[in-house]
VOPA-226813 format. One record per residue (C-alpha): residue in one letter; residue number from 1; x, y, z. Coordinates in nm, 3 decimals, m for minus. Layout:
N
REC   code   pos         x         y         z
REC      a   NUM         X         Y         Z
...
***
This chain:
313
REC   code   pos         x         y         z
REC      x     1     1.890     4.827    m6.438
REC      x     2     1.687     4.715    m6.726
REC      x     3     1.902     4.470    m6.967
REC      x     4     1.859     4.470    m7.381
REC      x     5     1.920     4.093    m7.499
REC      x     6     2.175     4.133    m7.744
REC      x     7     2.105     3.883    m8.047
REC      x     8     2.400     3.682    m8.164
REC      x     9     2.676     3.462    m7.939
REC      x    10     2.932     3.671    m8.209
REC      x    11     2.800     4.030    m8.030
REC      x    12     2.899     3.876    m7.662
REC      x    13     3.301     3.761    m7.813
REC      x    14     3.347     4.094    m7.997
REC      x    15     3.232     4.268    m7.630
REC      x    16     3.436     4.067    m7.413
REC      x    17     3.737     4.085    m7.643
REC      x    18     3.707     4.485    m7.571
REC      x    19     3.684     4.481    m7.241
REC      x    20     3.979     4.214    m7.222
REC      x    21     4.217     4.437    m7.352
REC      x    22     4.112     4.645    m7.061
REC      x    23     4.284     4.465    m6.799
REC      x    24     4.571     4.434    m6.627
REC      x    25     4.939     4.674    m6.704
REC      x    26     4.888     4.815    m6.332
REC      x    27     5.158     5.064    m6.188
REC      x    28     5.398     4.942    m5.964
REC      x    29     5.524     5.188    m5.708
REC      x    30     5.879     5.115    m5.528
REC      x    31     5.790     5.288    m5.211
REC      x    32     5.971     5.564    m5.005
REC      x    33     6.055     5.452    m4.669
REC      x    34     6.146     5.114    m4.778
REC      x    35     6.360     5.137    m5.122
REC      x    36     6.378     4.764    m5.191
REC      x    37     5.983     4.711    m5.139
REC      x    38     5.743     4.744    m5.418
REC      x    39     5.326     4.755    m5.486
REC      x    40     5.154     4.640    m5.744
REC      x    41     4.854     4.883    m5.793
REC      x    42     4.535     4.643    m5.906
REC      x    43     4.295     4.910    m5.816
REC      x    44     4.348     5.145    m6.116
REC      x    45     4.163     4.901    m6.280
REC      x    46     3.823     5.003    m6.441
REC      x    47     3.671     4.800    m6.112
REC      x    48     3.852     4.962    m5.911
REC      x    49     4.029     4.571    m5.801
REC      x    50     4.245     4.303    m5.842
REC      x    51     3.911     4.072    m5.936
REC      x    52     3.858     4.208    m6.304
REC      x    53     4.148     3.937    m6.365
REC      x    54     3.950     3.595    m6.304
REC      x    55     3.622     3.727    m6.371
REC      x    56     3.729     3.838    m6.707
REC      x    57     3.940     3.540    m6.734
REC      x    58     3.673     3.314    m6.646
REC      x    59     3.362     3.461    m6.840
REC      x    60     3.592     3.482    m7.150
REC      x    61     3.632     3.119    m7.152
REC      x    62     3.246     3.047    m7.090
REC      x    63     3.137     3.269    m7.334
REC      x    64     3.412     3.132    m7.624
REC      x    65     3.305     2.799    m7.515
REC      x    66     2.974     2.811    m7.527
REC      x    67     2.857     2.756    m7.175
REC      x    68     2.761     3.118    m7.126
REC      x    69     2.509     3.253    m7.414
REC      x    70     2.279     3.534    m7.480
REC      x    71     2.055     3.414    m7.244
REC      x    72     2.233     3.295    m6.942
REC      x    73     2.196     3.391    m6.611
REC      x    74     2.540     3.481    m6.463
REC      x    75     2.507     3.413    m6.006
REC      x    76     2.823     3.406    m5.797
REC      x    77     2.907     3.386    m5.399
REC      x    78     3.095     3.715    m5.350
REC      x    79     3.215     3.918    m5.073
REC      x    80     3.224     4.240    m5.308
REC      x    81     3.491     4.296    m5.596
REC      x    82     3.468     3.960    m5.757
REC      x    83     3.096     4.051    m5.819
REC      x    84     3.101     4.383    m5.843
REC      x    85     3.361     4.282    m6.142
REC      x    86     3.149     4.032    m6.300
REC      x    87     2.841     4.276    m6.223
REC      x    88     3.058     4.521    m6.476
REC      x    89     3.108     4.275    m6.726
REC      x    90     2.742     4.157    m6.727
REC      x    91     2.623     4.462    m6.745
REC      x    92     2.844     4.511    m7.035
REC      x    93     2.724     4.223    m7.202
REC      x    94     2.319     4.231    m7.103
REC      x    95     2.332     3.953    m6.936
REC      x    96     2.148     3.885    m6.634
REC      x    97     2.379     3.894    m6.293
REC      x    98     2.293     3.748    m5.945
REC      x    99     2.501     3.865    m5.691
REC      x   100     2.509     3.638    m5.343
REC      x   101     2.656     3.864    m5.068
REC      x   102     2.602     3.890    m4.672
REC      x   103     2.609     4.101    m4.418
REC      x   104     2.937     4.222    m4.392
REC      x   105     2.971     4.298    m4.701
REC      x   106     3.081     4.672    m4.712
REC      x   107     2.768     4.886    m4.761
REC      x   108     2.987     5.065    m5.044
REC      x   109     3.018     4.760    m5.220
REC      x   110     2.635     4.688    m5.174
REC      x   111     2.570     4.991    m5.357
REC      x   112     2.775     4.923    m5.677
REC      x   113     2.594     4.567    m5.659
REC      x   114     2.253     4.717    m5.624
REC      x   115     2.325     4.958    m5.922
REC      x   116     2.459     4.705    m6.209
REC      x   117     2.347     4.337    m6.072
REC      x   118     2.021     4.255    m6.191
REC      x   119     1.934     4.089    m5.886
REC      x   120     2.076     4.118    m5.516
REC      x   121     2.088     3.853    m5.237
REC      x   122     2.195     3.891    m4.920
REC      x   123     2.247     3.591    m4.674
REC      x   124     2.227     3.705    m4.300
REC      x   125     2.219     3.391    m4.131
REC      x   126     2.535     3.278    m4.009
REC      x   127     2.699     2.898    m4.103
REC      x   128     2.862     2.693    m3.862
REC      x   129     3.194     2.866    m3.898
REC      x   130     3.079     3.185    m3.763
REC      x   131     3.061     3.359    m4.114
REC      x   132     2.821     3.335    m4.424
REC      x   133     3.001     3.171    m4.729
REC      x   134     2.878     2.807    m4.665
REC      x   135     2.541     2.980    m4.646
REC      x   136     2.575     3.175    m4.986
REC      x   137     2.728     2.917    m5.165
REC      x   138     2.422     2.640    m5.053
REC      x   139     2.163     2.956    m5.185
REC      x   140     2.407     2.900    m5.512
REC      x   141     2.384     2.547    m5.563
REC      x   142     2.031     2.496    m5.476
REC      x   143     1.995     2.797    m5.737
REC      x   144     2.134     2.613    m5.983
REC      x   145     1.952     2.301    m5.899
REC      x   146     1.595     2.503    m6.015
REC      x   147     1.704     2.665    m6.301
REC      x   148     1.828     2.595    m6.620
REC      x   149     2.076     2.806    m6.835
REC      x   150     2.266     2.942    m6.551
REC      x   151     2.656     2.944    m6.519
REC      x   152     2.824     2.977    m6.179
REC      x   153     3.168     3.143    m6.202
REC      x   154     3.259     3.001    m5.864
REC      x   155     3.604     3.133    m5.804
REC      x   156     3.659     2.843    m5.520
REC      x   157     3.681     2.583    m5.755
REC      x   158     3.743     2.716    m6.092
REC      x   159     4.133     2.701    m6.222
REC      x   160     4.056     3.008    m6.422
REC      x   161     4.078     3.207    m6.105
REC      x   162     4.430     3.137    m6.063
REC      x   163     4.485     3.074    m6.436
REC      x   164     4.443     3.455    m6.508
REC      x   165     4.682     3.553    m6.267
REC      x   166     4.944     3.271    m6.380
REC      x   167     4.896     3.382    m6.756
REC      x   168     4.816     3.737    m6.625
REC      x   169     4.981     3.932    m6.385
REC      x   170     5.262     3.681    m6.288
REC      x   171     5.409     3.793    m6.638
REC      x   172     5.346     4.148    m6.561
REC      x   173     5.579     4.133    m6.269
REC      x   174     5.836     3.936    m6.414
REC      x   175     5.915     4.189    m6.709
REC      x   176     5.935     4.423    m6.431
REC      x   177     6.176     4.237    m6.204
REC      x   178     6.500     4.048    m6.333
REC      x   179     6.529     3.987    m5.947
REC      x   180     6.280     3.885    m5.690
REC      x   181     6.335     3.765    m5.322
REC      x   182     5.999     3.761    m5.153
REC      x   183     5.604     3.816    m5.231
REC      x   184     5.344     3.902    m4.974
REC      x   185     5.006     3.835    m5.086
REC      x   186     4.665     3.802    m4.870
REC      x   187     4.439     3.495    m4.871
REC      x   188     4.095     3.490    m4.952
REC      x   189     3.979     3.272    m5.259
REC      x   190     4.328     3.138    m5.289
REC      x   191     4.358     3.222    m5.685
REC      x   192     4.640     3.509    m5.679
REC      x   193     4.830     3.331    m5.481
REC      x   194     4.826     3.005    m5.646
REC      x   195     4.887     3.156    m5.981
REC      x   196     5.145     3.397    m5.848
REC      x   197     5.345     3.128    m5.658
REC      x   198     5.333     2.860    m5.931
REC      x   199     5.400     3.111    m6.213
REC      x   200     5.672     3.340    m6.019
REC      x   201     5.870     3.017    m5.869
REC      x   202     5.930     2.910    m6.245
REC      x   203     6.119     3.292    m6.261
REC      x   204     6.281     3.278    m5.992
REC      x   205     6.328     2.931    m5.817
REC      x   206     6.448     3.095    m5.482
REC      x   207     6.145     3.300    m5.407
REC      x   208     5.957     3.306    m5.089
REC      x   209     5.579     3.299    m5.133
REC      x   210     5.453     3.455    m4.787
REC      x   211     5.078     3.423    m4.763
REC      x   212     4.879     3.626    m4.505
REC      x   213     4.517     3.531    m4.358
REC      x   214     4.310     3.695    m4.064
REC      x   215     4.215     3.511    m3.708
REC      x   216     3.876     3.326    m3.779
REC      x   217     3.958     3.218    m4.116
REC      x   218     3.990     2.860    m4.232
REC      x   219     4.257     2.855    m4.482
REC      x   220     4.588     2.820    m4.299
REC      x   221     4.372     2.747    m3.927
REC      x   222     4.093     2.521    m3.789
REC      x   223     4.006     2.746    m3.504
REC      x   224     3.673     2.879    m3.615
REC      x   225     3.619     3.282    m3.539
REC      x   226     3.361     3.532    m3.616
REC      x   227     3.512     3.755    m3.871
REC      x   228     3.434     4.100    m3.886
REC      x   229     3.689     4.193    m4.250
REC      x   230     3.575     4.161    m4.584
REC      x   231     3.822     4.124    m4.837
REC      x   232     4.038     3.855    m4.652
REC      x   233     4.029     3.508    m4.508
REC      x   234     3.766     3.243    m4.568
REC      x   235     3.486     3.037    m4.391
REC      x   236     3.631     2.723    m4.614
REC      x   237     3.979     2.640    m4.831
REC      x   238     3.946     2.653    m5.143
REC      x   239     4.021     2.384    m5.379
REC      x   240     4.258     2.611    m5.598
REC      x   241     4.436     2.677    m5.294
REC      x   242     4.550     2.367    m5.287
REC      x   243     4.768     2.426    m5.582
REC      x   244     4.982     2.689    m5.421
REC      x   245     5.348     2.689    m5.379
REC      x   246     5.332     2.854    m5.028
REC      x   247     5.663     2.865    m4.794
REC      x   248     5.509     3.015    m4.466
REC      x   249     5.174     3.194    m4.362
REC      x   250     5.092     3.473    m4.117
REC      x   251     4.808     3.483    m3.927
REC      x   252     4.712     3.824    m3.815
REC      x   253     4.437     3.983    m3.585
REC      x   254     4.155     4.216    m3.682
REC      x   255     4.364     4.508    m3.563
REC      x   256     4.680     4.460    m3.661
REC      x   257     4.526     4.472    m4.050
REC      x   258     4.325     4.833    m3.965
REC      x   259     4.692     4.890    m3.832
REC      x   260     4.864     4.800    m4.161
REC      x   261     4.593     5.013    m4.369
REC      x   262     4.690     5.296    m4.143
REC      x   263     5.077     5.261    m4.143
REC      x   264     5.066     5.194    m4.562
REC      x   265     4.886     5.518    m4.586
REC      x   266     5.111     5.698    m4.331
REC      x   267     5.431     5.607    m4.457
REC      x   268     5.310     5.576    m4.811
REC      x   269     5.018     5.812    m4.933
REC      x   270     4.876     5.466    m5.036
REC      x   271     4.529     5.473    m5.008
REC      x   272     4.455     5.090    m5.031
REC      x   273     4.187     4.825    m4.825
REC      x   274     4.227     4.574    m4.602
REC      x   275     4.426     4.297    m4.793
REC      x   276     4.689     4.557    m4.930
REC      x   277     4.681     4.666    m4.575
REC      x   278     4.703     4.303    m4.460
REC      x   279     4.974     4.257    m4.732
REC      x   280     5.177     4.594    m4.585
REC      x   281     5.190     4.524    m4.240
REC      x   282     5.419     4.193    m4.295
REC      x   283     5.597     4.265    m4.586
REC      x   284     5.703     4.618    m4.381
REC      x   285     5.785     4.409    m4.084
REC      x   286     6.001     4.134    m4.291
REC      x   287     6.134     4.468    m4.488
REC      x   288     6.274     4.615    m4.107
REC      x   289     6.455     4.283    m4.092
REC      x   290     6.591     4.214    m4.425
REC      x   291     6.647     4.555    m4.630
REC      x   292     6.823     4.397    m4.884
REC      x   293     6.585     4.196    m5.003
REC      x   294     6.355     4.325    m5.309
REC      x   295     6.004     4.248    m5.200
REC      x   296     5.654     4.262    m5.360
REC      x   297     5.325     4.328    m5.238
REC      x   298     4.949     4.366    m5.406
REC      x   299     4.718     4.635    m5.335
REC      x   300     4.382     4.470    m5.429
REC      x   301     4.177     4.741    m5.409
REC      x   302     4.161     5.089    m5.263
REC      x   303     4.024     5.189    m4.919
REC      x   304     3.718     5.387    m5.041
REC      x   305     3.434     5.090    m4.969
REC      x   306     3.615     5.035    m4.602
REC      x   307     3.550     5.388    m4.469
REC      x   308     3.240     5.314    m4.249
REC      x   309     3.469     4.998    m4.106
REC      x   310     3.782     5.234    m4.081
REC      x   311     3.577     5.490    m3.934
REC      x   312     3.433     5.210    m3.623
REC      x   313     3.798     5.131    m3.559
***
């Protein structure tokens, strides 16, 4: 779409001060068949997903700084909501957005790209992990290299991804809980749960932080894997990542997430993608066992940009 160049640095704060107070206050269901077992809904959002937090987070603190002006361009590495997100807020701002996807990137979130990104690029040639985020984030950097007043959000290294959910949503949760035993949270970036866990063992010392990846990813493995799931896992681990307070992984297989998308929506009416799905199928599991316990789990987003995958499988 075509962009109008707003004038003044003071027009982009006074926008992304609106839109700020746009984020976050999510619902949190307690579900039905398992009392003691709640969701955090991040897909009400206005993007429709959890990634509104850093991105907002993130291009707030550019723009107040200084690093991001009237006349940046805005490109990120994204495997769909973190862009789409920042596509939003772009968009929002006139500024000019370069999304970096791939090939598996749902063709629903391709679309939403395509509409509000002023520029698409998809990387189809596969790195040496068997996936394609090396290969976006080299197109990135060499980007960057060849132009000049560009700013790279890069949610792998910045400490404003997990800064927004430490600030963020960790105090969300903890006004609603004066009691929490365990949180389930999916993998991809590593921000949510590195602000989570640092944020929510400060509430509540005794808290497991339960972190779940897919086979193929790199974060908790070294066994390399062709990965057919957007949404979850990694090609690389992520320097934030390395921040987390995590007390034990899971590492689960293609199916058994489709399986957990299907069984959250069975038992549930919860009509949420593959990390909430992800996300379900342990935290259900580790509910069967311990029904006592008060649990938490985040649905990222909702299931709407999966259907063609769903549909395969």
């Amino acid at each position: 779409m075509e962009l109008e160049t707003f004038e003044t640095q003071d027009k982009l704060i006074e926008i992304i001060h609106h839109l700020d107070r746009r984020v976050g206050n999510t619902p949190l269901l307690r579900l039905l068949k398992s009392p003691n077992l709640y969701a955090k809904i991040e897909y009400t959002q206005f993007t429709h997903s959890i990634k509104i937090r850093p991105a907002m987070y993130i291009m707030r603190e550019a723009i107040l700084s200084g690093v991001v002006n009237t006349d940046t361009t805005i490109i990120e590495s994204t495997s769909g909501n973190f862009g789409i997100a920042l596509a939003h807020i772009c968009f929002a701002l006139n500024l000019k957005f370069i999304a970096v996807i791939d090939s598996n990137t749902p063709q629903e979130k391709q679309k939403m790209l395509k509409l509000l990104a002023y520029k698409v690029v998809t990387i189809d040639k596969e790195d040496n992990q068997g996936g394609y985020l090396i290969n976006r984030i080299k197109f990135v950097n060499d980007y960057m290299d060849d132009h000049t007043n560009c700013f790279n959000p890069n949610q792998y290294s910045n400490v404003g991804n997990p800064d927004s959910y430490y600030y963020g949503l960790s105090e969300e949760i903890i006004r609603s809980f004066a009691h929490l035993d365990v949180v389930f949270l999916s993998v991809s970036s590593g921000g949510t749960i590195t602000g989570l866990s640092r944020r929510l063992k400060e509430a509540y010392p005794n808290i497991k932080i339960v972190g779940i990846d897919v086979e193929g990813s790199q974060i908790f493995s070294s066994e390399p894997k062709k990965r057919r799931l957007s949404g979850i896992g990694s090609s690389i681990r992520s320097e934030v990542i390395e921040m987390a307070h995590i007390d034990e992984f899971v590492i689960l297989s293609d199916q058994a997430v489709v399986d957990g998308c299907k069984l959250l929506y069975r038992n549930e009416l919860i009509f949420a993608g593959i990390s909430s799905g992800a996300a379900y199928a342990v935290a259900y599991r580790h509910h069967e066992m311990f029904p006592e316990q008060t649990g938490l789990f985040i649905c990222a987003d909702d299931a709407r940009s999966y259907l063609d995958f769903f549909e395969e499988n």
